[in-house]
Every structure is written in structure tokens, then in C-alpha cells.
KOLZAZA-641277 format. One record per residue (C-alpha): residue in one letter; residue number from 1; x, y, z. Coordinates in nm, 4 decimals. Example, Ala and Ser with C-alpha at 12.3 -4.5 7.8 and 13.67 -1.06 7.14 Angstrom:
BEGIN
+---+-----+----------+----------+----------+
! r !   k !       px !       py !       pz !
+---+-----+----------+----------+----------+
! a !   1 !   1.2300 !  -0.4500 !   0.7800 !
! s !   2 !   1.3670 !  -0.1060 !   0.7140 !
+---+-----+----------+----------+----------+
END
This chain:
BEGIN
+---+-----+----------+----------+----------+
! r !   k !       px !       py !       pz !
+---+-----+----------+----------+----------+
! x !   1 !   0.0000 !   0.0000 !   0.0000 !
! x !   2 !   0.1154 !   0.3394 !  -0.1138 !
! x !   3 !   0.3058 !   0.5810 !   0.1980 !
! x !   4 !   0.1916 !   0.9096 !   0.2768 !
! x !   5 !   0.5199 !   0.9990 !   0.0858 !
! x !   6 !   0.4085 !   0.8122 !  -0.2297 !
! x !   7 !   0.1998 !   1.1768 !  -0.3672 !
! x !   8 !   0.4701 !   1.3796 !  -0.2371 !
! x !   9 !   0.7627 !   1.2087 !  -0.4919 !
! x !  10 !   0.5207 !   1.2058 !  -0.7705 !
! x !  11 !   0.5406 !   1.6062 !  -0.7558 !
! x !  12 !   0.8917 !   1.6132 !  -0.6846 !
! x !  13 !   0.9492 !   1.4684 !  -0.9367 !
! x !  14 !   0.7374 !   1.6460 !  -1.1450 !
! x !  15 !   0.8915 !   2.0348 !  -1.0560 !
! x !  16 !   1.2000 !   1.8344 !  -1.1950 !
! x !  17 !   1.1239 !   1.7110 !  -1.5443 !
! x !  18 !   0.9452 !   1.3795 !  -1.4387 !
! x !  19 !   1.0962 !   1.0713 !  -1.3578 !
! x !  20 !   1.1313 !   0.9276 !  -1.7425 !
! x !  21 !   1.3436 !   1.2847 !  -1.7712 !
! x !  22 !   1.5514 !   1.2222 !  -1.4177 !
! x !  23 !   1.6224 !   0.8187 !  -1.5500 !
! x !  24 !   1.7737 !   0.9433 !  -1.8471 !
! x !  25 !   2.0157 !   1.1747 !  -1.6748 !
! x !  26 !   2.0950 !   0.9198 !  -1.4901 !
! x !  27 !   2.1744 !   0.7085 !  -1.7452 !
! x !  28 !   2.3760 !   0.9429 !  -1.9488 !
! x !  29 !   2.5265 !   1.1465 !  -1.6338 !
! x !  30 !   2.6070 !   0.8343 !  -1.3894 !
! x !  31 !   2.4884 !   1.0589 !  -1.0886 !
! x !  32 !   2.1332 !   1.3103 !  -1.0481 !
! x !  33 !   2.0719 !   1.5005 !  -0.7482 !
! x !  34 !   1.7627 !   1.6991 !  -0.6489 !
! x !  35 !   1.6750 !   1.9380 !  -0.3388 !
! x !  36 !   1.3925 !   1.7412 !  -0.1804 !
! x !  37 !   1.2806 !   1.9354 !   0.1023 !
! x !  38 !   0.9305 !   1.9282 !  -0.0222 !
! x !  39 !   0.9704 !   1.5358 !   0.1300 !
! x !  40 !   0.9189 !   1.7503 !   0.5067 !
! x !  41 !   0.5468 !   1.8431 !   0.4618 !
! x !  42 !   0.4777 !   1.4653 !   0.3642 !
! x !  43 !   0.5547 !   1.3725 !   0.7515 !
! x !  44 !   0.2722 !   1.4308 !   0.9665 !
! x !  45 !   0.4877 !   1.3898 !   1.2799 !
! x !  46 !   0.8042 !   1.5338 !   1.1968 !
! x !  47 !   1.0287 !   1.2498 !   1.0498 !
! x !  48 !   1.3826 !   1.2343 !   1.3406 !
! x !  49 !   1.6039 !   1.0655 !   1.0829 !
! x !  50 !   1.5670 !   1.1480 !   0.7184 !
! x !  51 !   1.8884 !   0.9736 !   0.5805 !
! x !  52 !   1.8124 !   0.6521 !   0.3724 !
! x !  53 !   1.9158 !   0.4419 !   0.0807 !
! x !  54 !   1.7318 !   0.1862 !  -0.1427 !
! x !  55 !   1.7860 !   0.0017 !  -0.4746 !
! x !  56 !   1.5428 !  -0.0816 !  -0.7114 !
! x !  57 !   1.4832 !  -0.2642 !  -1.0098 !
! x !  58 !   1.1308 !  -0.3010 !  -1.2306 !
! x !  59 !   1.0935 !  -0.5211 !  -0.9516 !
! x !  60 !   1.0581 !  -0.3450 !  -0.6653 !
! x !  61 !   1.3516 !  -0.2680 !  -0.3836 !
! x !  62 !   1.6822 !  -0.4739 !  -0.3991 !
! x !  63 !   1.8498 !  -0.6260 !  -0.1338 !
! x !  64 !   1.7975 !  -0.3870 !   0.2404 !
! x !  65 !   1.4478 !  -0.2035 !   0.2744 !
! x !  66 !   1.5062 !   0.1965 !   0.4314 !
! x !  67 !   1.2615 !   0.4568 !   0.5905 !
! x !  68 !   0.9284 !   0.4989 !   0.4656 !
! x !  69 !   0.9883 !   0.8348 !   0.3207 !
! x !  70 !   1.2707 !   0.6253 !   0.1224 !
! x !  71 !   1.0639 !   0.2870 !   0.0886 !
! x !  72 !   0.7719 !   0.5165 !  -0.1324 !
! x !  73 !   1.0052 !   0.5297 !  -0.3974 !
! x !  74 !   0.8948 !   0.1062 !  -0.5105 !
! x !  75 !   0.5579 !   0.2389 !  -0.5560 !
! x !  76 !   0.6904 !   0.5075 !  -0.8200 !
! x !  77 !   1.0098 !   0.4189 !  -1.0264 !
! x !  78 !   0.9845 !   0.0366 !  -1.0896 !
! x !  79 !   0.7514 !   0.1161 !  -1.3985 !
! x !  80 !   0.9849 !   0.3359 !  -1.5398 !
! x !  81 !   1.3190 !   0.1337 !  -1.5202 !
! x !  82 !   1.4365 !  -0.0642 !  -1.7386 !
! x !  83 !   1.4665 !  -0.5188 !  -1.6958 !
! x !  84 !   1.8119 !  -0.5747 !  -1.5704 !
! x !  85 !   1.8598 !  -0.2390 !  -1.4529 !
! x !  86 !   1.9483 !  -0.1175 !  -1.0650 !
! x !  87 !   1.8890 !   0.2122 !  -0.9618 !
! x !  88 !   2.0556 !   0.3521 !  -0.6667 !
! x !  89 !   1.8332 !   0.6030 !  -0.4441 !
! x !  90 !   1.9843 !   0.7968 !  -0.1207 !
! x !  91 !   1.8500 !   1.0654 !   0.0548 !
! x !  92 !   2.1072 !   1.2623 !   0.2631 !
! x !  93 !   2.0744 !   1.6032 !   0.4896 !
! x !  94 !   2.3345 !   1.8508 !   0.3974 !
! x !  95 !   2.3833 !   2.1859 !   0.5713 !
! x !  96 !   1.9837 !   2.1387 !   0.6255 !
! x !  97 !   1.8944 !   2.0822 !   0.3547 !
! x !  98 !   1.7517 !   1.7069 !   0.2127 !
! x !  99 !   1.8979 !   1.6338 !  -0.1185 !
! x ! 100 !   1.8316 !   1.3292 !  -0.3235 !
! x ! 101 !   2.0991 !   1.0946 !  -0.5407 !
! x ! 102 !   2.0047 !   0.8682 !  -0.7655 !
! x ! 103 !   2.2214 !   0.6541 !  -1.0084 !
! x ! 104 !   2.2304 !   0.3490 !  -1.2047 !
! x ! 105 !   2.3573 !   0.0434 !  -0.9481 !
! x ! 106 !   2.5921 !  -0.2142 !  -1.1405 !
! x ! 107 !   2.9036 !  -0.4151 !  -1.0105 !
! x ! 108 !   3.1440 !  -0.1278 !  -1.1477 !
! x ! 109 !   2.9352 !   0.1255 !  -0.9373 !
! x ! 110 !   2.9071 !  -0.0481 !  -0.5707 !
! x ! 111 !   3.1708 !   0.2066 !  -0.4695 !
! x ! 112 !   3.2587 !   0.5452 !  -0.4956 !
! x ! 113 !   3.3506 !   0.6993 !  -0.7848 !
! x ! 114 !   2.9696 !   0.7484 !  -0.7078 !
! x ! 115 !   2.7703 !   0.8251 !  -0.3727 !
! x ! 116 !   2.9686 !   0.9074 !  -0.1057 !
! x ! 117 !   2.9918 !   0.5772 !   0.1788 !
! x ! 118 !   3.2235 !   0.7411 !   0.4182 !
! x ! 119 !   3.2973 !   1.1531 !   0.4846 !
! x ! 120 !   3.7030 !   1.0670 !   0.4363 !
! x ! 121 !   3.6502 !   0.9670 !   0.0788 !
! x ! 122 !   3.9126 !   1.1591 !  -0.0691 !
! x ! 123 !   3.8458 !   1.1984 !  -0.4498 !
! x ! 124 !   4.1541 !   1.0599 !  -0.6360 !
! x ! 125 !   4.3120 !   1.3335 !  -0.9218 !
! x ! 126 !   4.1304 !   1.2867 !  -1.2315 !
! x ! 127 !   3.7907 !   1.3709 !  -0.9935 !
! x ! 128 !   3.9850 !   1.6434 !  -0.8284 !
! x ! 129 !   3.9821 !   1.7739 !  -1.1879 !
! x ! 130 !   3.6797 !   1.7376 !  -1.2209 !
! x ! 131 !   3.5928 !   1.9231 !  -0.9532 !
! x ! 132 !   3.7681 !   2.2347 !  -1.0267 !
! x ! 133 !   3.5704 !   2.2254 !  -1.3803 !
! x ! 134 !   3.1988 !   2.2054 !  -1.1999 !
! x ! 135 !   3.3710 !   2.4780 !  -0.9423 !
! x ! 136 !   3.5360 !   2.7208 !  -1.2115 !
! x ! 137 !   3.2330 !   2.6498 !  -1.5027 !
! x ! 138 !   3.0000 !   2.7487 !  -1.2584 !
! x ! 139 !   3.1663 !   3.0567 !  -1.1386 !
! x ! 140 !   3.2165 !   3.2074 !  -1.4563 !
! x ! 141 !   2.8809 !   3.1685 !  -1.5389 !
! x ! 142 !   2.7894 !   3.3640 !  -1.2585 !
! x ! 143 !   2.9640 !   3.6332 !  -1.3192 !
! x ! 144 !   2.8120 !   3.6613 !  -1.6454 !
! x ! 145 !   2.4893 !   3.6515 !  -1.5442 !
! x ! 146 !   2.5256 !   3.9143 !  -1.3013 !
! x ! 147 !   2.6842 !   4.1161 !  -1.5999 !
! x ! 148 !   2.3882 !   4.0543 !  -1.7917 !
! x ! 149 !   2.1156 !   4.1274 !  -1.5154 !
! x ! 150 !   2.2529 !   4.4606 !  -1.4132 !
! x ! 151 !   2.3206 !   4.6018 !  -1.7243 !
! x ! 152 !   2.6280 !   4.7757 !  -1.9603 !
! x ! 153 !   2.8075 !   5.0306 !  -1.7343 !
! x ! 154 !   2.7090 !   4.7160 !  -1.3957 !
! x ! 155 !   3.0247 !   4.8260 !  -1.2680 !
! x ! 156 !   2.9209 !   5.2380 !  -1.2174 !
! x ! 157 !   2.5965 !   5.0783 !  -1.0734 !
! x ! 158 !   2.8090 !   4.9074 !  -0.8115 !
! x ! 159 !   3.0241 !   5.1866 !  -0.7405 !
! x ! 160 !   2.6761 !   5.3764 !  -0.6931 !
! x ! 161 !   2.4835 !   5.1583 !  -0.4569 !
! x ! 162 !   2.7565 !   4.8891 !  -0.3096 !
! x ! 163 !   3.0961 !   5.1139 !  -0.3645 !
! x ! 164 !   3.2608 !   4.9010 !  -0.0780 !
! x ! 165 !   3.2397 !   4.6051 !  -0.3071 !
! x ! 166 !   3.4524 !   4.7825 !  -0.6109 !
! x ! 167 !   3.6693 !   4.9077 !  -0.4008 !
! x ! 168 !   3.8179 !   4.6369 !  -0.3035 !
! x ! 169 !   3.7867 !   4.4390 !  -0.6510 !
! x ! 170 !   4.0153 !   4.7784 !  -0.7270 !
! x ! 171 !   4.2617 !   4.6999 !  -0.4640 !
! x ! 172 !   4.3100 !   4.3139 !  -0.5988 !
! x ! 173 !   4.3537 !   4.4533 !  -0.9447 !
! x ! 174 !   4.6164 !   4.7226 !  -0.8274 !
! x ! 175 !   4.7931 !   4.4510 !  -0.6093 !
! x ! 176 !   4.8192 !   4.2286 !  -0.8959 !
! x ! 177 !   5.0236 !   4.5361 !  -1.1129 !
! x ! 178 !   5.2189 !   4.5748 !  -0.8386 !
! x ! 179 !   5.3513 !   4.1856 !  -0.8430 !
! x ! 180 !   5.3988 !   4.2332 !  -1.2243 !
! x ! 181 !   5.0763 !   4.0242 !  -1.2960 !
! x ! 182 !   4.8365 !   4.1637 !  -1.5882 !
! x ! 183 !   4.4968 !   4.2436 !  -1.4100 !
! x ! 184 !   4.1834 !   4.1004 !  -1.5085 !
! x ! 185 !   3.9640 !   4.2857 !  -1.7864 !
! x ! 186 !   3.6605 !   4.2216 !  -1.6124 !
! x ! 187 !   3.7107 !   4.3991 !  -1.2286 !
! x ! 188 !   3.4153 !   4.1319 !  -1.1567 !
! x ! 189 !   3.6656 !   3.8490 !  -1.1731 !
! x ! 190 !   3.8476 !   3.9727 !  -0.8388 !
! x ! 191 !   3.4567 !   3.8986 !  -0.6533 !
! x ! 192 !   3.3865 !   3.6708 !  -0.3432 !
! x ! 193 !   3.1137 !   3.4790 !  -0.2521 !
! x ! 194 !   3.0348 !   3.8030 !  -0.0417 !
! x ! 195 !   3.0372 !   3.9787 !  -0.2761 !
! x ! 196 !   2.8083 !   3.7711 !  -0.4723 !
! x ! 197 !   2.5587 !   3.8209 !  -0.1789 !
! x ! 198 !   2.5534 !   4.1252 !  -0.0998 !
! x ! 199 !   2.4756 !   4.1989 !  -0.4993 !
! x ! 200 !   2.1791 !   4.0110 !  -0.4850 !
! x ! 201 !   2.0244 !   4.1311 !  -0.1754 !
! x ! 202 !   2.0659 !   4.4539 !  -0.2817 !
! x ! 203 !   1.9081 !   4.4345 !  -0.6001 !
! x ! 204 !   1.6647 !   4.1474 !  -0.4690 !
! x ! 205 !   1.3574 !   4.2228 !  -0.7139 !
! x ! 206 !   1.6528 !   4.1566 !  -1.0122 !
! x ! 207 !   1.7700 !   3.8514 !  -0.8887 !
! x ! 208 !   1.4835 !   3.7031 !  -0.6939 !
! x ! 209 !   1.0791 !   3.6892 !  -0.6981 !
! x ! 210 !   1.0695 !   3.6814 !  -0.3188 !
! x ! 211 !   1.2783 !   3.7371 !   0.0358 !
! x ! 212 !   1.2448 !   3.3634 !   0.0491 !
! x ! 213 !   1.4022 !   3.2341 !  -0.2981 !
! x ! 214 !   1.6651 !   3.5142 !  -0.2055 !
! x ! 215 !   1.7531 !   3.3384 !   0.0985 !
! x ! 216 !   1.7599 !   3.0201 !  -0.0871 !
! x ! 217 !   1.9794 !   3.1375 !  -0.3066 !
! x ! 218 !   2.1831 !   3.2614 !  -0.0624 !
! x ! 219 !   2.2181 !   2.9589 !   0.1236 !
! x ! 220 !   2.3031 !   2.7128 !  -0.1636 !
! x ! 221 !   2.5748 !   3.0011 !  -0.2678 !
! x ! 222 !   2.7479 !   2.9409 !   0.1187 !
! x ! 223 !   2.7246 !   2.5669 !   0.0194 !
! x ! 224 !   2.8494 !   2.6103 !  -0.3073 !
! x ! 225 !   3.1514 !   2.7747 !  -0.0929 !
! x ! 226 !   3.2298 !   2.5891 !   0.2064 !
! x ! 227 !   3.2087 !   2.2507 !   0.0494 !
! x ! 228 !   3.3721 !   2.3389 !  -0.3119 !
! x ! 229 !   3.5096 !   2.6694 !  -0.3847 !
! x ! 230 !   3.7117 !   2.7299 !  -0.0541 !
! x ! 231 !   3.8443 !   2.3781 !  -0.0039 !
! x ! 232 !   3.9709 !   2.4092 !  -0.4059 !
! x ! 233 !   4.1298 !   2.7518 !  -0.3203 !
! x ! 234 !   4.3225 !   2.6327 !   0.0003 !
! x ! 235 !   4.4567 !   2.3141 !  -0.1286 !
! x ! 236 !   4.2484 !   2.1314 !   0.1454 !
! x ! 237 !   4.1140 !   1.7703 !   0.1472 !
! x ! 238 !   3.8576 !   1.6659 !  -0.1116 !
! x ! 239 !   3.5845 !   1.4376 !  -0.0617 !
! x ! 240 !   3.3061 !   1.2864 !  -0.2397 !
! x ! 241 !   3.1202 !   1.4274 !   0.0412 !
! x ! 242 !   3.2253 !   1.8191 !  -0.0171 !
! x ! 243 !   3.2131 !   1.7161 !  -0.4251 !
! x ! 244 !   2.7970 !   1.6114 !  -0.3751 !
! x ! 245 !   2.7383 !   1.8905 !  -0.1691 !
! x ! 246 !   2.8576 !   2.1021 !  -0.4158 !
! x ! 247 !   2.7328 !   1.9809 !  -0.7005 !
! x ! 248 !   2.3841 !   1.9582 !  -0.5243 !
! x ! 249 !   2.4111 !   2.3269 !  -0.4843 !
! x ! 250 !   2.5525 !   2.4200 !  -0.8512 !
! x ! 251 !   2.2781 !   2.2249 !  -0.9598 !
! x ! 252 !   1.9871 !   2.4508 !  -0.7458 !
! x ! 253 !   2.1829 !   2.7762 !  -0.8498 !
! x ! 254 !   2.1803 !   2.7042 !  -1.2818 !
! x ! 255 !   1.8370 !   2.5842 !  -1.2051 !
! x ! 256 !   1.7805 !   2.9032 !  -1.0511 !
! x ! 257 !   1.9553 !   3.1342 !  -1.3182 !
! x ! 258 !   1.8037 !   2.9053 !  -1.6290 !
! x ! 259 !   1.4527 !   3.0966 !  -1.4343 !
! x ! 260 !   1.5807 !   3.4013 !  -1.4396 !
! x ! 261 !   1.6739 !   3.4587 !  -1.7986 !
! x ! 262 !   1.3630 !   3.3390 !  -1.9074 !
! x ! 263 !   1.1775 !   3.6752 !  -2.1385 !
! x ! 264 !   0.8938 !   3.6793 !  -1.8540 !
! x ! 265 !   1.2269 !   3.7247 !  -1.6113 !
! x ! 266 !   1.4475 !   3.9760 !  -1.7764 !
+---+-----+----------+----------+----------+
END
């Protein structure tokens, strides 16, 4: 018999594409994830432990059963998958938020490369690469949008409304003449991620329909952050953990500009 959670994936699921859409990512992409916080209102009671994992074939669930909220998914996906194939569901809480993994489950995928088993799994190099091109792509396309959303002359806005900010990208630029470096074109380039912030707080009706998407975005930017662009920066250890976080919150944040640019948006 269907969980109360059954409903509740069918329109996650849904606000993402549907699930034929998500199964073929994950065929062609090895790994999905999805913010799934919508999963919260489904518990009547207010769910303690909301970490789980499940495989499941056309079948039904492979192997270990989870939590309910976890469990609902054999009521949903075995339709859609294909005979012979595994697919690999986890739902994790990061930084608060509940985020959902799903890949296909073979013998070459029972360990990582894939979803991360323990927090000390350090990525080996070529993932460390990688990671600096999800990190790096991402950022630049940032920047551009925020280009694009304020405007030509964005830069005499800031100086206008947030001159603190382009002061110091002015300082970095000057500091790299004076250490015989060329300075970047774009004075946007020499940003932080509080930077980023503060941009889109101040011009909140730009960048956001409401306070609350605002502080979404500004959550899944600290994310973004702590888990990927500051551990890549400082030469510190790099896990699958940090790598999942931060791709969970790339993903939220192109989701999230991809709305933005759209004619009704601009």
C-alpha cells in the first residue's frame, strides 16, 4: 500500500522534469541530485532521521528495505526502469537541507567513484579535476549573469549603490600590477562569494521573486563555498562528500539562473 510519501515524490518529481526525464540523466550522467525538502510536509509527525538508501529494479527494492519516506520510492520508479537495470536512491541532509541521489547500481558502481559511503573519501586526481571544472564552469557563469542582469556600465551601478564592493575588486587589481601580474579585464573576476551576496540582496527584485528564494539562493551560494570553492582555493582535502554537496548546490543555483533569464524574467 502506497506511503503518505508516495503523492509527495510524484510532484517532486514532477517540478524536476518527471521521472522518465531524471532516469535518463541518470543514465547518461552516472549521478542526479535533487533538493527534496518538499519530502518535510509529507511527515505528519516530523520524520527524526531522514537519511536513507534503497535500490530498485522493475521489480521493486533490492536487497535492504530503508525509511518509509525512502521505501515510497517502489511504488513510483519500478515502472519506469528498465529489466536488468538497478537504480541507486539515497537521501542525505546537507547543511539542512535534504537532497536526493540517484544513479544506475551495477558491479562497477558499488563504490565510490559514485555516492559518497564514508565523509574521508578523498576523491583521487582525475575527480579532483573534475571538480575544479563544476567549481570554475560554474563561477564564470555567474559572473556573467550578473553582468547581464545589471546592465552595460554594472560596474558604475556598483560603485553607486555597493561602492565598498569595487573598491576592493580595485585593490586586488592594483595589487596584482604591483607583483607584475596583468589584471583582469573584467574587475568582476576579483569577486567573493560576499560579494556575490551582498549583490543580490541589494538588487533582490533583479535577482529574486521573493525574500524567500533570495535566501535560498543565498544559502546554496554558502554551500556552493564551504564545500567546493574554498576547499579548491586552500589546497584542502577533497571528498566525495564536499564534491555532492557542491554539485547539489551548482545544480539549485543554474536551475535558478536558467529561471531568471527566461523573457517573462528579464
Amino acid at each position: 500500500m502506497p506511503s503518505q510519501y508516495t503523492n509527495c515524490w510524484g510532484k517532486i518529481f514532477d517540478m524536476h522534469g518527471g521521472i522518465e526525464h531524471l532516469l535518463n540523466r541518470v543514465r547518461s550522467e552516472k549521478l542526479v541530485s535533487i533538493h527534496v525538502d518538499e519530502l518535510r510536509k509529507c511527515s505528519e509527525k516530523g520524520r527524526q532521521n531522514w537519511n536513507g538508501k534503497v535500490v530498485i529494479s522493475n521489480k521493486g527494492i533490492v536487497g535492504s528495505v530503508s525509511g518509509a519516506h525512502v521505501n515510497a520510492l517502489k511504488h513510483i520508479l519500478p515502472e519506469h526502469i528498465l529489466p536488468e537495470e538497478e537504480i541507486e536512491c539515497q537521501v542525505r541532509v546537507e547543511d539542512g537541507k535534504l537532497l536526493y541521489y540517484m544513479r544506475v547500481y551495477t558491479e562497477i558502481t558499488r563504490r565510490p567513484p559514485g555516492l559518497p559511503i564514508k565523509e574521508d573519501d578523498i576523491l583521487n586526481t582525475q575527480e579532483q579535476g573534475e571538480f575544479y571544472v563544476l567549481v570554475s564552469s560554474f563561477e564564470k557563469d555567474l559572473r556573467n549573469f550578473i553582468e547581464t542582469k545589471l546592465g552595460k556600465g554594472f560596474v558604475k551601478r556598483l560603485e553607486n549603490d555597493l561602492p565598498p564592493v569595487v573598491d576592493e575588486w580595485k585593490k586586488r587589481a592594483e595589487a596584482d600590477r604591483r607583483w607584475g601580474i596583468e589584471p583582469e579585464r573584467d574587475l568582476i573576476n576579483y569577486a567573493l562569494l560576499t560579494d556575490y551576496t551582498q549583490i543580490i540582496k541589494k538588487y533582490r527584485r533583479i535577482f529574486a521573486s521573493d525574500d524567500e528564494e533570495s535566501g535560498e539562493i543565498v544559502t546554496n551560494l554558502k554551500i556552493y563555498a564551504n564545500n567546493g570553492r574554498n576547499p579548491l582555493m586552500h589546497c584542502r582535502t577533497l571528498t566525495s562528500q564536499k564534491y555532492y554537496a557542491t554539485k547539489a548546490a551548482v545544480d539549485f543555483l543554474r536551475a535558478w539562473i536558467e529561471r531568471r533569464t527566461k523573457p517573462e524574467n528579464k
